[in-house]
N, C-alpha and C positions, 0 to 999 in steps of 0.2 A: 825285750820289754822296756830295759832302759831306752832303747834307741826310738820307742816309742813318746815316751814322756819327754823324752828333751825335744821333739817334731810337735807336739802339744804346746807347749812352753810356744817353743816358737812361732806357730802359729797364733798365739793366744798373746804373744810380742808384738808383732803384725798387726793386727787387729787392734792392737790397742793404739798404738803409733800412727799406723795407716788404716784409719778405719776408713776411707771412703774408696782408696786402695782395694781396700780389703774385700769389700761388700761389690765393687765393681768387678772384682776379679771373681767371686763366688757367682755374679750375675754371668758371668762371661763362660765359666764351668758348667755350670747348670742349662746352660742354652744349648752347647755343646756337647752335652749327656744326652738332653731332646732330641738333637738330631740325627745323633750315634742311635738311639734307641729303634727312631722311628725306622729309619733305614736296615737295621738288623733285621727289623716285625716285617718289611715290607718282603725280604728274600728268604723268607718260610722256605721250607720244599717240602713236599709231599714225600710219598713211598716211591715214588716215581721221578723223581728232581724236580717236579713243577713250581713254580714258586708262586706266590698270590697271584700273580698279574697273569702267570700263564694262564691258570686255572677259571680266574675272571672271563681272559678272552676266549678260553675256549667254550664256556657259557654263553657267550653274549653281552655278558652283564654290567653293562656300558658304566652305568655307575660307580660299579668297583674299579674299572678300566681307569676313569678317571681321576678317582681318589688316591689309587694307589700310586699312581704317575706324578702327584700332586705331592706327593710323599716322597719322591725319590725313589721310585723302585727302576731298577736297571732294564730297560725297554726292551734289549739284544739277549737277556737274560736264559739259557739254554732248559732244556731239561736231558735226562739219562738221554734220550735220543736225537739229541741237537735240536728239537721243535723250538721256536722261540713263542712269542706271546701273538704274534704277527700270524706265524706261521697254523694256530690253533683254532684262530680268529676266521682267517681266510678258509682255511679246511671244512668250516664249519659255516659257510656263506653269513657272516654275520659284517658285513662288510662297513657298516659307518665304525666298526672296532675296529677295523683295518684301517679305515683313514684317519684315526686320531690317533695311531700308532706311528704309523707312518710321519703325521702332522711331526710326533714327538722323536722323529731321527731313526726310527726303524729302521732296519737294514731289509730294503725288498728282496733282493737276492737271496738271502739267507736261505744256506743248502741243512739239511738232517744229514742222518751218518750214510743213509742211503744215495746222498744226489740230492734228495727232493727238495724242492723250491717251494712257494706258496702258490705261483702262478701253475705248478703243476697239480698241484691239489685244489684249485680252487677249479681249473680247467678238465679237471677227471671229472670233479661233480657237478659241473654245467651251473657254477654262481656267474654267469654273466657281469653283474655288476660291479662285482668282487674282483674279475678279470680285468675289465676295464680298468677299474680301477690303480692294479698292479702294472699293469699296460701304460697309465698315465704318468705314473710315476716311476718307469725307466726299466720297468721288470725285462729282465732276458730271457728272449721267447725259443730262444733255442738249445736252452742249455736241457742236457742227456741223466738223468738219474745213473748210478753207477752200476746197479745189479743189469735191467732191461735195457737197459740203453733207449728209453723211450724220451719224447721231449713231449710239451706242454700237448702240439698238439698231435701228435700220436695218442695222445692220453686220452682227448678231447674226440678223437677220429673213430678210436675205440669202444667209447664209449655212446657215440654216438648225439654229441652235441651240435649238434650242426651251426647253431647259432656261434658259440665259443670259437668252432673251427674258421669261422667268417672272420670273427674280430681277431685270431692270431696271422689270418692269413692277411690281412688289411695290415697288420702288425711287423709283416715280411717276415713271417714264422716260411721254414724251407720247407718246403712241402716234398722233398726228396731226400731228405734226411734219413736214415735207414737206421734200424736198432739192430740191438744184438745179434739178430737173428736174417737181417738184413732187411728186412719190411721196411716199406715205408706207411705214412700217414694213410695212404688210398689202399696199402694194401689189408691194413687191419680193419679198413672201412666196409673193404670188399668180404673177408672174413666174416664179420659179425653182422655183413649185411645190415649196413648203414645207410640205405638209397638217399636219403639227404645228405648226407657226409661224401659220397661218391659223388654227388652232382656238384658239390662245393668244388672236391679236389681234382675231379677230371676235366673243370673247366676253369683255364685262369680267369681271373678276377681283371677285368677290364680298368 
């Protein structure tokens, strides 16, 4: 308590001595507390580690995307399962959230605990635009998830995107690439009986 009243005293010295000192250095505190605060608010998490931003993009909800960015919220910022804000966005074809992610230093490549990338998630669920998109900006079209050993377009072949499968193979996606299991892209085409996905893969692209 003493070592409190004599730090009163002194500041209360200060102030009197160096008041313009004083009140600049409180201005300089105080701005510094703002920005401390704002950026705590921005990396909430959820019951899941999501943090604001993840949660905005996996929405859609561009507005928040943008606010919270505006704010300093960490772009590459993870949840419990490595998803980033990027990776929630793309999954979920909401793609101009992709690109003002990406605008703001997003890491495209970015893998989950499983392997998965964004280009493979956006190419399982046939966002064409989304793909591109990731496509444009440098995505790696062959990289392998760790459990199936599938890539973008195994994913895309599977499920029967034909469109997707065009722009990974324009992409120089391998089209002989084999998973776990040893398949390749044509052969899980042929499986799920994909006749546009088959006519992609059994004919090279001129």
């Amino acid at each position: 308590m003493i070592w409190g009243h004599a730090m009163l005293h002194k500041i209360r010295d200060v102030a009197y001595r160096y008041p313009y000192r004083f009140f600049a250095l409180l201005a300089l505190f105080g701005v510094a507390a703002y920005y401390l605060a704002q950026a705590l608010d921005t990396e909430q998490r959820d019951s899941h580690g999501r943090t604001l931003l993840i949660q905005a993009a996996e929405a859609g909800d561009m507005e928040a995307v943008q606010r919270l960015l505006r704010r300093g919220a960490e772009v590459d910022a993870c949840d419990d399962c490595r998803w980033t804000a990027m990776m929630k966005a793309a999954g979920n074809g909401h793609t101009p959230v992709v690109r003002v992610l990406l605008d703001h230093g997003a890491e495209v490549n970015a893998q989950d605990k499983g392997g998965y990338t964004a280009l493979m998630i956006a190419a399982a669920n046939g966002f064409v635009d989304t793909v591109q998109l990731l496509l444009d900006h440098g995505a790696s079209v062959d990289v392998q998830d760790q459990g199936m050993g599938w890539s973008a377009l195994i994913w895309a072949a599977k499920e029967g995107e034909a469109e997707v499968v065009q722009l990974l193979l324009a992409a120089g996606a391998q089209r002989e690439l084999r998973d776990g299991e040893g398949m390749t892209a044509l052969d899980w085409a042929v499986r799920e009986q994909r006749t546009a996905v088959i006519e992609l893969l059994g004919v090279p692209l001129p």
